[in-house]
C-alpha positions in Angstrom: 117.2 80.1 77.4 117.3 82.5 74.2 113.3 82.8 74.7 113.9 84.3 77.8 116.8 87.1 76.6 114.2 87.8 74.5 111.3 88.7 76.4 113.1 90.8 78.2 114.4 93.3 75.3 111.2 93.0 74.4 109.3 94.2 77.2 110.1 97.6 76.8 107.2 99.3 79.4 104.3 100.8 78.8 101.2 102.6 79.6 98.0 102.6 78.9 95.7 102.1 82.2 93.4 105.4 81.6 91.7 106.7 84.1 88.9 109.8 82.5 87.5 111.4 86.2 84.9 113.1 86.4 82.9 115.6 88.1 84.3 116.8 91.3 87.0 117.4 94.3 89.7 119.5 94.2 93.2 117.9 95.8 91.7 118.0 99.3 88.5 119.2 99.1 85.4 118.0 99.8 82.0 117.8 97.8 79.4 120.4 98.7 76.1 119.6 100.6 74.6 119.7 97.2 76.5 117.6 95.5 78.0 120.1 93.1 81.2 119.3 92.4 84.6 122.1 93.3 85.5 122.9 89.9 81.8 124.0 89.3 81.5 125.8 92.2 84.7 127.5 91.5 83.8 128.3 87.7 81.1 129.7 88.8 82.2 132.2 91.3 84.9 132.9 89.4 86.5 133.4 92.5 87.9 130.4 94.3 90.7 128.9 93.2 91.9 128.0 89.8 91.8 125.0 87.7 95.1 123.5 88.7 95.7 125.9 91.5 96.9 123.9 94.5 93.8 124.3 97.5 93.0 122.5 100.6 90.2 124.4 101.5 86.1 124.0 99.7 85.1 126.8 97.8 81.7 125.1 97.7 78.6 127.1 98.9 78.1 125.3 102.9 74.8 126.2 102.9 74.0 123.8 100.8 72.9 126.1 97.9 73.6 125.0 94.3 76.9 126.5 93.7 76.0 127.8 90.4 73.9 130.4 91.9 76.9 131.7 93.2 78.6 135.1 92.6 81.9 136.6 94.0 83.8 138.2 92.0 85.4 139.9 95.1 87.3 136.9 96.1 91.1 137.1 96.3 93.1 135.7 93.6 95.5 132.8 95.1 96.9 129.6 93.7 95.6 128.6 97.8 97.4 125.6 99.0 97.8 121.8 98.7 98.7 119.3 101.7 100.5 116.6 101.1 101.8 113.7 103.2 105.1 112.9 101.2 107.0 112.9 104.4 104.3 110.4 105.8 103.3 113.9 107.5 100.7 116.4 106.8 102.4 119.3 105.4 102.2 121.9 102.6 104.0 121.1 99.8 106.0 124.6 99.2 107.1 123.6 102.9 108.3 120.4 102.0 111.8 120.5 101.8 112.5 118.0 99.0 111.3 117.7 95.3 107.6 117.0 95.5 104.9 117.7 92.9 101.1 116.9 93.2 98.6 116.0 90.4 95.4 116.3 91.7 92.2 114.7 90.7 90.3 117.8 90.1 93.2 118.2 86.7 93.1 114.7 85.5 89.8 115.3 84.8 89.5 118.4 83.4 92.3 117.1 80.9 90.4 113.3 80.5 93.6 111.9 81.6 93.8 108.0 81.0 97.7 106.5 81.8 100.6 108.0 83.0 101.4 109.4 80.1 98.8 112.0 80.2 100.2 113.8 83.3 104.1 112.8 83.2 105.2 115.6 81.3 103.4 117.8 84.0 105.9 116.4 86.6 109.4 117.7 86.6 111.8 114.6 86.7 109.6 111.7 85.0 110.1 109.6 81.9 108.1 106.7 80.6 109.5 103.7 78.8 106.1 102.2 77.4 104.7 99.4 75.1 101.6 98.5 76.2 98.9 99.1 78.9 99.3 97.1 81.7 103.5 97.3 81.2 104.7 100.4 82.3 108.5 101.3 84.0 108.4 104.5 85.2 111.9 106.9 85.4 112.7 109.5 87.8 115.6 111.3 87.2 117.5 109.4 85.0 117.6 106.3 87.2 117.4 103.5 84.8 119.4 100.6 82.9 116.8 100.5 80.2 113.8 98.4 79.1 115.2 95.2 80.4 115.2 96.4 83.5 114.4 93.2 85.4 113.0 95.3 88.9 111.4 98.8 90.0 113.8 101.6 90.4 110.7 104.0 91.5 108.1 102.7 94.4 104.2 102.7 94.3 102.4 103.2 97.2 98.7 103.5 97.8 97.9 105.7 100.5 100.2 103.8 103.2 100.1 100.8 101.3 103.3 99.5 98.8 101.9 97.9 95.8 104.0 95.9 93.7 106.8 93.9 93.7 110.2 94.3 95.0 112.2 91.6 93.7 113.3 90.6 89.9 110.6 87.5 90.2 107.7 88.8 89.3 108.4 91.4 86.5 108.7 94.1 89.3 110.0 96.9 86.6 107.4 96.0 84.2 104.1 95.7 85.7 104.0 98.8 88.0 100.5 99.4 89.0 98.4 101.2 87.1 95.7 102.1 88.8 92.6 103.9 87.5 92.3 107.4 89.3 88.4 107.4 89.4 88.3 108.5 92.7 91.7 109.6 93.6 91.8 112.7 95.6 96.0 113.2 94.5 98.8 111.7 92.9 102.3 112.8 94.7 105.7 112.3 92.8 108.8 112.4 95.4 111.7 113.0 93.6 115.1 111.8 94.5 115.9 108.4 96.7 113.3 107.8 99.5 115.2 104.7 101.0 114.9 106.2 104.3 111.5 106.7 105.1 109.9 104.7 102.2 112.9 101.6 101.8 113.8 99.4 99.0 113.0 100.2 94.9 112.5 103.9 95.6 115.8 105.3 94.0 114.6 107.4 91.7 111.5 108.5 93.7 108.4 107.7 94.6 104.4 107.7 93.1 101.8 107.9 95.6 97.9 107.3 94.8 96.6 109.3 97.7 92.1 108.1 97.5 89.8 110.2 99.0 88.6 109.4 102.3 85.0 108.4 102.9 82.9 111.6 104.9 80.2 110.6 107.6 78.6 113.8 107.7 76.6 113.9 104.3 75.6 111.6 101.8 76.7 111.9 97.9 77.8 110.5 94.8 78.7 111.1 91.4 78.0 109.3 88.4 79.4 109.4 84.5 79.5 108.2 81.2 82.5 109.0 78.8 83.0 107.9 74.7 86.2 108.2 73.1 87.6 107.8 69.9 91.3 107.4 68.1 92.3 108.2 64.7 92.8 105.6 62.5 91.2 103.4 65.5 87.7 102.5 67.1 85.5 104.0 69.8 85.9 103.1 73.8 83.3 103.9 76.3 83.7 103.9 80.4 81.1 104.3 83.0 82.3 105.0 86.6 80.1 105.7 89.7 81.0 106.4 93.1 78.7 106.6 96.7 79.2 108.3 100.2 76.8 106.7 103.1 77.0 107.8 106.5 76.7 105.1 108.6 76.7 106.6 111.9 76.6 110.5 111.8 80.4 111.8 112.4 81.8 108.8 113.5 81.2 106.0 110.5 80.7 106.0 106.5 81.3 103.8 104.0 82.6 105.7 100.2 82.2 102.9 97.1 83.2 103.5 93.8 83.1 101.0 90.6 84.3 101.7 86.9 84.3 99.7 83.6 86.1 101.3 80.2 86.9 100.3 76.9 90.0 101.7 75.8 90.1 101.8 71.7 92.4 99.6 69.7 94.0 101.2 66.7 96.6 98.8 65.7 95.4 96.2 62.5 97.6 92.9 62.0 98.1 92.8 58.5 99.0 88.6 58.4 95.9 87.6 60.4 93.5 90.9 59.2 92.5 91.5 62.3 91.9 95.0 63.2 92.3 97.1 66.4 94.5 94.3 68.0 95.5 96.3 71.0 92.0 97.2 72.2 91.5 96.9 76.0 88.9 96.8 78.7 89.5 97.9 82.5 87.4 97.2 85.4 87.7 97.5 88.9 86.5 99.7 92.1 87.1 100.5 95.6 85.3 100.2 98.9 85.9 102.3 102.0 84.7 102.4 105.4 86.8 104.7 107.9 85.1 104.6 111.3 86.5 107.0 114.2 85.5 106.8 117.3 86.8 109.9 119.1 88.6 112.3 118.0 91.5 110.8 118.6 91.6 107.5 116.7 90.5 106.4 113.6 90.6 103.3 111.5 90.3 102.7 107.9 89.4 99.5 105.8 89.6 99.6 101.8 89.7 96.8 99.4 91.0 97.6 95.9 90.0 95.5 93.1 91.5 96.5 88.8 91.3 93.9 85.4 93.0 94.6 83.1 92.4 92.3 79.7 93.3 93.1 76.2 93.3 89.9 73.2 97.1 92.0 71.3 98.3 93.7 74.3 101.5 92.0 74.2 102.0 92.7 70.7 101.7 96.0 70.3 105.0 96.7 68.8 104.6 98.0 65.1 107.8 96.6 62.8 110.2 99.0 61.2 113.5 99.0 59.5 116.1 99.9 62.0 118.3 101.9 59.9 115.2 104.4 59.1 113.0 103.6 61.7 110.3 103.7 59.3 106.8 101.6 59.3 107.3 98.2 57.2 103.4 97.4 57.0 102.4 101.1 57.3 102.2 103.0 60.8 99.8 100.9 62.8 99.7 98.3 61.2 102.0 95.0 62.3 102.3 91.5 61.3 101.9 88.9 64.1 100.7 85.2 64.7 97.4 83.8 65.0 96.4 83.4 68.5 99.0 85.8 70.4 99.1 88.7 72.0 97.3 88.2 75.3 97.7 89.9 78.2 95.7 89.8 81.4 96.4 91.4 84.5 94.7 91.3 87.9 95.3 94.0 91.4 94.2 93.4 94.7 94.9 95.0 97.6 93.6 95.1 101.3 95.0 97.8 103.7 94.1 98.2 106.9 95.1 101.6 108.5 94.9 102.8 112.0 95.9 106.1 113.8 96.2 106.9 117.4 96.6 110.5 118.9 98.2 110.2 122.5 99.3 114.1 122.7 102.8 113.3 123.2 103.1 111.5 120.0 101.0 109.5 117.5 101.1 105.8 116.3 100.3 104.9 113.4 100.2 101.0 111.8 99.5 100.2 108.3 98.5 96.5 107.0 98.0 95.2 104.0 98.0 92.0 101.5 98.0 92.7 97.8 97.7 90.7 95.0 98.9 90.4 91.2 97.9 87.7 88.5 99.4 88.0 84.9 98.9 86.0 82.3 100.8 86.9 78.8 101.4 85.3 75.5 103.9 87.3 73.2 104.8 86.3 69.9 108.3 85.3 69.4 107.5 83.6 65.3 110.2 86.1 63.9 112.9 84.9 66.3 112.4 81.3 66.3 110.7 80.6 63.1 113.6 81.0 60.6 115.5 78.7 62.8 113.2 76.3 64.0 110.9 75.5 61.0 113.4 74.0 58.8 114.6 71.5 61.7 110.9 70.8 62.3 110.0 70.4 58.5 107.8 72.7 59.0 106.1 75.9 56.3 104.0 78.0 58.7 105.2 77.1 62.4 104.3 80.1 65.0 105.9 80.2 68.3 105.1 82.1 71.1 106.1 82.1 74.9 103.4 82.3 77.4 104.0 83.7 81.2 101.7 83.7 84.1 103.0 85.3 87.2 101.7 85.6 90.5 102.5 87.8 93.4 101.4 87.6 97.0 102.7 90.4 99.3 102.3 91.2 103.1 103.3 94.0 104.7 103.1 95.4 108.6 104.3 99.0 109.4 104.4 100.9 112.7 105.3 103.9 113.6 105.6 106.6 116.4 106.0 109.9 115.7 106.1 112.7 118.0 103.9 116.4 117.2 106.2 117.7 114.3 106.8 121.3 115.9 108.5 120.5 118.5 112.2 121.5 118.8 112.8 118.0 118.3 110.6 116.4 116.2 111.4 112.5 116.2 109.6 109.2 114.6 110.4 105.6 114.7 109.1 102.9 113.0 109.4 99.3 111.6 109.1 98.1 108.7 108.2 93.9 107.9 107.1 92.8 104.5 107.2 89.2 102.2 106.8 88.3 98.3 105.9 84.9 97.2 106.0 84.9 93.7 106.0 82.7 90.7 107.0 83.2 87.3 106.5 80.0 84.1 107.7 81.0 81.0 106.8 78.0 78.1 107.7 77.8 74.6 104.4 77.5 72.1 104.1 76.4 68.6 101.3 76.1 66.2 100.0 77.0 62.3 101.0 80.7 62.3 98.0 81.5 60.3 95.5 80.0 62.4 96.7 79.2 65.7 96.2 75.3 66.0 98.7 74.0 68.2 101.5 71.7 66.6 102.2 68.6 68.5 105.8 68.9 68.9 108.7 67.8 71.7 108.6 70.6 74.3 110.8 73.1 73.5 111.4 75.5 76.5 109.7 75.3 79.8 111.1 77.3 83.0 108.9 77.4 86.4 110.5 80.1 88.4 109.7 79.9 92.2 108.6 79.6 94.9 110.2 82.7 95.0 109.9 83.6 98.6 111.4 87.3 99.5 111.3 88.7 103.3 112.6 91.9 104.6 112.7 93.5 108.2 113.8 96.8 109.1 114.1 99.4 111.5 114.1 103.6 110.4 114.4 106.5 113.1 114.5 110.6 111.9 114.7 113.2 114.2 114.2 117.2 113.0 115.7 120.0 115.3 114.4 123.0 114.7 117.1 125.3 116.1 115.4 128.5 115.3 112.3 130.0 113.4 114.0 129.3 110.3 116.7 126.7 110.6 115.6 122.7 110.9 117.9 120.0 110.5 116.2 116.4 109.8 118.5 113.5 110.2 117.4 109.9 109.1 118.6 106.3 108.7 117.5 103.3 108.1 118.5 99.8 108.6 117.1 96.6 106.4 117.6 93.1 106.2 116.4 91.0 103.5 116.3 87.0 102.5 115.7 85.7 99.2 115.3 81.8 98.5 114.9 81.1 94.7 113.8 77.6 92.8 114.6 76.9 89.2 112.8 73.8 87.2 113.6 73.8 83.4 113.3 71.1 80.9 112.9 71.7 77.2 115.0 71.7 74.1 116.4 75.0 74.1 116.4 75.3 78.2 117.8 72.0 78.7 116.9 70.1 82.2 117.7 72.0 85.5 116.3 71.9 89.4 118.0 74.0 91.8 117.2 76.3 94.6 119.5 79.2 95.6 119.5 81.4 99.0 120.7 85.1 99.9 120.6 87.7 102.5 122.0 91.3 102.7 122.0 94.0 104.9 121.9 97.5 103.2 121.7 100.7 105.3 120.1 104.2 103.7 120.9 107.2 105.7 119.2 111.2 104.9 120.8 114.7 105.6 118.3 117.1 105.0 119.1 120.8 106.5 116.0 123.7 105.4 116.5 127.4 105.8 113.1 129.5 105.4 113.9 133.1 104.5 110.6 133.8 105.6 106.9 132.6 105.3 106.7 132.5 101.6 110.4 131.6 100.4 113.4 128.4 101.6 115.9 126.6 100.3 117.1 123.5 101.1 120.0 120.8 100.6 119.2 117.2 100.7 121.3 114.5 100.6 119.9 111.0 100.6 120.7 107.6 99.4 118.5 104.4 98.5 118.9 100.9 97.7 117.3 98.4 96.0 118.0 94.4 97.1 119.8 91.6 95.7 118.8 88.4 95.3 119.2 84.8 94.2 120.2 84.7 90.2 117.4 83.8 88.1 118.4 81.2 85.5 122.2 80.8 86.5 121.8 76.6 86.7 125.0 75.0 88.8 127.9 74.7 86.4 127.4 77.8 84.7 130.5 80.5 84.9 128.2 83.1 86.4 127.5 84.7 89.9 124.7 82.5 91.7 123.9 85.7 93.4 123.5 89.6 92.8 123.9 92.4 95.4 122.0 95.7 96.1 122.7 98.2 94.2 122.7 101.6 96.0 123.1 105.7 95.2 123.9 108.7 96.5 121.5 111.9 96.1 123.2 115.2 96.4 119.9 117.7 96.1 119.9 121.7 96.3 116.8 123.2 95.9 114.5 126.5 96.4 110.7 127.4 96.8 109.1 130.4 97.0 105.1 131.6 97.3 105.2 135.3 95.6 103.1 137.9 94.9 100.6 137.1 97.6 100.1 133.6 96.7 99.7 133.9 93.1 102.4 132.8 91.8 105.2 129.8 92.8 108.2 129.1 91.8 110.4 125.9 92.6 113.7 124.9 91.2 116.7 122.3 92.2 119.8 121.2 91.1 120.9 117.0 91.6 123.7 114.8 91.4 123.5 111.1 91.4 126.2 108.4 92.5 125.0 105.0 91.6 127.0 101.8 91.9 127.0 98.2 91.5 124.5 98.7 88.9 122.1 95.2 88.7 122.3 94.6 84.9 120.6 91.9 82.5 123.9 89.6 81.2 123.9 87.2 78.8 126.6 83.8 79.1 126.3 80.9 76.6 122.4 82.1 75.9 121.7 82.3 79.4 120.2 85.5 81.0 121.3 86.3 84.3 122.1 89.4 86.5 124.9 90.9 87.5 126.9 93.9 89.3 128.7 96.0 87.7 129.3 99.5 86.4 128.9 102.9 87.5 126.5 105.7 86.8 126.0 109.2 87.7 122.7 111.8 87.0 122.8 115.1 87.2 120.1 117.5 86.6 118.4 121.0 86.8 114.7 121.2 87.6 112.2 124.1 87.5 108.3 124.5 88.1 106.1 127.4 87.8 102.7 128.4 88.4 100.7 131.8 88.6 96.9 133.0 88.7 97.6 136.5 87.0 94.0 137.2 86.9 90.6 135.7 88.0 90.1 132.1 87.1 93.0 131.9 85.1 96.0 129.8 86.2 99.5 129.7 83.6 102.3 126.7 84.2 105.6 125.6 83.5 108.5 123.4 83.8 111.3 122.4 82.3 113.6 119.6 83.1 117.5 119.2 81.8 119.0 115.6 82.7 122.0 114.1 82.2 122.4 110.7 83.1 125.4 108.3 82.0 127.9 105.6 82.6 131.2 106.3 84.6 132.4 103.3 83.9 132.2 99.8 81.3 129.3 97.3 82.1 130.6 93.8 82.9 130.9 91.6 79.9 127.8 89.9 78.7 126.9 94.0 78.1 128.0 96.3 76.0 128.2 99.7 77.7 131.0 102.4 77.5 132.1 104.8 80.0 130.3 107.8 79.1 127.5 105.9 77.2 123.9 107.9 77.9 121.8 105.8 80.1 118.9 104.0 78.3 115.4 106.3 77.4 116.5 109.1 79.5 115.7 112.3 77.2 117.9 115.5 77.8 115.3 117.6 77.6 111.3 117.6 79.1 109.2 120.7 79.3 105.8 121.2 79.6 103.1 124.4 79.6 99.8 124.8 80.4 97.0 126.9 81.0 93.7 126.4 82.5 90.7 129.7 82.7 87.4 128.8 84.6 85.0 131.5 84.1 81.0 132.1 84.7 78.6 131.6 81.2 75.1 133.1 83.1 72.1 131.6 83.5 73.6 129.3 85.9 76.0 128.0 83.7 79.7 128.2 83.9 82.8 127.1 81.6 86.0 126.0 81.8 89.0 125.7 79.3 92.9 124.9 78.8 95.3 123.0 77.7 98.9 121.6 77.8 101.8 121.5 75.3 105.1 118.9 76.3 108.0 118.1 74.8 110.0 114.7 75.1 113.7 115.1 73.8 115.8 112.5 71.9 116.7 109.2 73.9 119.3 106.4 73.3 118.2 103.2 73.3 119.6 99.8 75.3 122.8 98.8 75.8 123.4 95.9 73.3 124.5 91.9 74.6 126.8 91.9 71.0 129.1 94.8 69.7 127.4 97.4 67.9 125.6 100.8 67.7 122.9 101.7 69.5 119.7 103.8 68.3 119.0 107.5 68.7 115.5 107.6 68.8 113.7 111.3 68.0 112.5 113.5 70.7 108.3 114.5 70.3 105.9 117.2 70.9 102.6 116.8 72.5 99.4 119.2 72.1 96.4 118.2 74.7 93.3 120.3 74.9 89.8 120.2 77.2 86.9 122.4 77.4 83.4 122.0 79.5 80.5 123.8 81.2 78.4 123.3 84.2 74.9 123.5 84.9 73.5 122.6 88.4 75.2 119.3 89.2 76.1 118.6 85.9 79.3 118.6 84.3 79.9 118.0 80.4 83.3 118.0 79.0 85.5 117.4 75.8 89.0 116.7 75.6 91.5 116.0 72.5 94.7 114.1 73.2 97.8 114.2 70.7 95.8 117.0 68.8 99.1 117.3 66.0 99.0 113.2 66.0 102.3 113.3 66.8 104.2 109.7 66.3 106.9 109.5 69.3 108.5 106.3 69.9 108.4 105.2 73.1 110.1 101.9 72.9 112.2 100.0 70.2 113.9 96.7 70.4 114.6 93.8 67.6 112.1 91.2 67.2 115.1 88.6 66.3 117.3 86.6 68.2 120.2 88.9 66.8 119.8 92.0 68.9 120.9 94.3 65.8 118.3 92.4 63.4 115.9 93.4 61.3 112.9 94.1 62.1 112.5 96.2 64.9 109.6 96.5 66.9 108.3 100.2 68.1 105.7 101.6 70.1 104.1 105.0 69.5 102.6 107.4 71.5 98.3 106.8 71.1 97.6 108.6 68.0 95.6 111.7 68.0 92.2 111.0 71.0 89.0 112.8 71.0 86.4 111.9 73.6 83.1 113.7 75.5 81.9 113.0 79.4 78.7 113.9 80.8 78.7 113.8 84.6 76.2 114.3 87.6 76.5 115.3 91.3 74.2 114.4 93.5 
């Protein structure tokens, strides 16, 4: 089962999903009567809030004037404020009392933002380890056992909805959605474990995709093109368009939105001459229809639909020398079989939500059935060709390993909750999900130069599942606010999972195998979360939480082998002190916190006799200092900053099959992030207004995995970043340009061998995308 070690220090995570918006909508706003979007209304005033500055309330003219014609240059200056629901809650986010940042929609397209890595350095906490779009593992705080990380450490949700998988079946650490923001109101990031409220895989955090909600008092749309191009690469293009329809004035409406996009390639294969190997295409959309009948209840219906498709995808890796970590071919260039590369991906997810106001307490339940098909095909002729050729006879055999997953998940939620200023404030809820998931890995081999299959005795073929995962649980918080500036929330939650696992393997380097294996555990997250509010504008809280992520039955452990047939949960302890304050009459915030991390029984990728199993074992701890600033010194202008120390490492040896020291840096978890930006809005004349910024981050150096054989591991260099965007607006429409990577930096983001020899040469790395210009023309109407 060496093919299957393999893949998995290959699959070092990536991302690449882009997702350009366009045109309109602040983080809660709403567009005007006139279909002008909120940043133009606010450039053109020159009075409402900021780019970037955090608002819940439209600056757009209500009498339905265009808001270009607009002029008040009285207005306070205020960074406003942005609701969030990270506590399943309405709430402002400085009163949150937990690390919480918000990336609204209204910045990611100002900055042309297209994958996580174009708004991760903007969020204190959050690392990437990335090879290609479609593969992404996203880090919070440090919480991480490297690329081969078999499941999520860090949750997804769309609005109530969890996306993704929660087992090790389906790839759950690779694939994390990544889902194109075209019409995405906000992205929250919870920092810290959220095992409480949110339960299993959220022990790092959590990412929530918050949509915005259809309106049935006014029709609208928006529509717009975008062009891009990389250096050294081709052009992409996208085209995205979303409706509002009222259905029935103030009680139904129905909000659509569709989007297609090229992403440019700018990787050649020098062995096959084929250029721009790692071009992709996205496609996808939503549809809405929220219908409430009083104003008490309402109900909401969305279907989510993403493709993603790209021919070299899962080659993106560019070979270098491991001692230098310099190109072999040349940077972007790589050399890779004929006929590999694929990688398809396909999202689906139904969620049905439904809210009920009695006065005494609200119910709310949350449906929903998602969907994930994958279909891969990696090269592996560097591995297996110097050993395999010469016992096939053979001068120009290519091998590659194919692997379509599927995932089915259900899940129910309900939950009571009583008004949340009350002296005690309580909620209870259940929690019922299942997985059904299967995973075939197969062993390929044809003419390396032109992809022909080679009739040959099968060499490796696993079928992994049905992999059939349920989990029930019950959560209960209550908050006692024992004065005007005192509240003490306590939470816990109790979970019960069940795993059943089938194995069938045949194959020359696999070997015959049928087996089935069974688990259950029982895990149980509690939260201690005291607040103290100095006042209106300033608290500090301590938080201490813990989070979980299950066990299961071992994949590819056959009976016989000297290994455990089972793994366990693996759990942590978040000790959190942290401060916010609003200052200087809302123009400026400042937020900072300090954690510590106790994380045991670490589920680690083990090797015994070739096979590739997990196991328990080991200790790690994370501890950190956060900080976030923003401030709107003068009219339109809005200045921000954070800064991010982590240190995350073992407290004790990984089990054998691993070889990880105490003390040994955890995997890809930099010391140092920090990011600054700046963002001016300001009015042109004639009707026209402007808008401008930018953003500098900095990724610091990383180490990277823990090795199956004795030997040194690779410090990998820290990077800078440069983005810049600029636009105007006239009437409804918005045109923008944006330049990504302006110095063309060349950050690594992952690195592993391509051999079967985990210290061999070469190495495969993936970059950061080289330098990106692109242009977006937009209408409102």
């Amino acid at each position: 089962m060496q093919f299957q070690q393999l893949r998995h220090r290959r699959r070092c995570i990536s991302v690449a999903v882009a997702f350009a918006l366009f045109g309109s909508f602040t983080a809660t706003a709403q567009p005007s009567t006139s279909g002008g979007g909120d940043l133009a209304a606010a450039a053109a005033t020159n009075a409402g809030p900021a780019p970037g500055a955090e608002t819940s309330t439209d600056p757009v003219d209500q009498q339905g004037a265009s808001p270009q014609s607009a002029s008040n240059n009285s207005a306070p200056i205020n960074l406003g404020t942005v609701m969030v629901t990270a506590n399943k809650r309405e709430e402002r986010l400085q009163a949150v009392p937990m690390a919480v940042s918000a990336v609204s929609g209204d910045d990611l397209r100002r900055q042309g933002a297209n994958s996580f890595a174009d708004y991760a350095s903007q969020v204190p906490g959050l690392n990437l380890i990335s090879s290609s779009a479609g593969q992404t593992q996203l880090v919070l705080r440090g919480v991480t056992s490297g690329s081969s990380q078999a499941n999520s450490s860090v949750s997804t949700y769309i609005d109530d909805a969890p996306y993704g998988s929660s087992t090790v079946y389906a790839a759950g650490s690779l694939l994390t959605p990544d889902i194109d923001p075209a019409d995405i109101e906000r992205i929250e990031v919870l920092r810290g474990p959220q095992g409480t409220l949110y339960g299993s895989n959220s022990l790092g955090g959590l990412v929530k995709f918050v949509t915005t909600p259809p309106d049935s008092t006014r029709m609208y749309g928006r529509a717009s093109v975008d062009y891009t191009s990389v250096d050294g690469g081709g052009s992409g293009f996208a085209e995205r368009a979303m409706f509002n329809l009222p259905l029935v004035e103030g009680k139904l409406a129905l909000r659509v939105n569709a989007y297609n996009r090229d992403d440019p390639g700018y990787i050649d294969n020098v062995f096959t001459g084929k250029k721009e190997v790692n071009e992709d295409t996205v496609s996808g959309g939503r549809a809405q229809m929220l219908w409430t009948p009083t104003d008490k209840v309402s109900v909401r219906l969305s279907a989510l639909a993403q493709n993603l498709r790209g021919d070299g995808l899962a080659n993106t890796g560019v070979e270098v020398d491991p001692a230098t970590l310099q190109p072999i071919y040349g940077y972007q260039k790589q050399s890779r079989a004929a006929g590999t590369g694929l990688l398809a991906v396909q999202y689906r997810l139904y969620d049905l939500s439904v809210d009920a106001d009695f006065g005494w307490a609200k119910l709310v339940s949350s449906s929903s059935y998602g969907s994930q098909k994958v279909d891969q095909n990696g090269d592996v002729t560097t591995a297996y060709g110097p050993l395999l050729n010469p016992i096939f006879g053979l001068d120009n055999g290519g091998y590659s390993v194919t692997q379509p997953i599927t995932l089915g998940k259900f899940t129910q939620e309900l939950r009571l909750e009583s008004p949340a200023e009350q002296m005690f404030a309580w909620r209870a809820g259940v929690f019922y999900t299942r997985e059904n998931t299967t995973n075939h890995q197969m062993v390929n081999v044809f003419d390396a130069s032109t992809g022909v299959p080679i009739d040959l005795p099968n060499l490796g073929d696993i079928h992994i599942g049905p992999g059939i995962f349920k989990e029930w649980a019950g959560y209960a918080d209550v908050t006692w606010h024992a004065t005007s500036q005192l509240s003490v929330l306590l939470g816990a939650r109790q979970t019960h999972d069940t795993t059943s696992y089938t194995q069938v393997s045949s194959g020359l380097l696999t070997g015959p195998a049928d087996f089935t294996t069974r688990s259950s555990d029982t895990p149980t997250t509690f939260l201690f979360n005291p607040s103290f509010k100095f006042n209106d504008n300033m608290m500090a809280y301590l938080r201490v939480a813990s989070g979980f992520r299950p066990g299961g039955a071992n994949v590819g452990v056959p009976p016989g082998l000297d290994a455990p047939l089972t793994f366990q949960p693996d759990k942590l302890t978040s000790y959190e002190l942290g401060f916010k304050s609003t200052l200087l009459d809302q123009r400026m915030t400042f937020e900072a916190d300090a954690f510590y991390i106790d994380w045991n029984q670490i589920q680690l990728t083990t090797t015994n006799a070739s096979f590739v199993y997990l196991s328990n074992g080991g200790k790690a701890r994370s501890q950190g200092l956060e900080a976030s600033w923003k401030y709107a010194p003068v009219q339109g202008l809005v200045l921000s900053a954070n800064a991010t120390w982590t240190d995350a490492a073992l407290t004790a040896d990984t089990p054998p099959g691993l070889y990880g020291k105490d003390g040994d840096s955890l995997p890809w978890v930099p010391k140092w992030n920090a990011n600054l930006g700046a963002d001016y809005s300001f009015p042109l004349g004639g009707g026209w207004s402007g808008f401008v910024g930018g953003n500098y981050s900095y990724v610091g150096r990383r180490e990277s995995d823990f090795l199956s054989v004795p030997g040194p591991r690779i410090s990998v260099p820290g990077y800078h970043g440069v983005d810049l965007h600029a636009g105007a607006y006239f009437g409804n429409w918005t045109i923008k340009g944006y330049v990504k990577n302006l110095t063309n930096q060349r950050g690594i983001t992952s690195l592993a061998s391509e051999t079967t020899d985990p210290l061999g040469s070469p190495y495969s790395a993936t970059y950061v995308p080289p330098r990106t210009v692109g242009v977006t023309l937009a209408l409102d109407f």
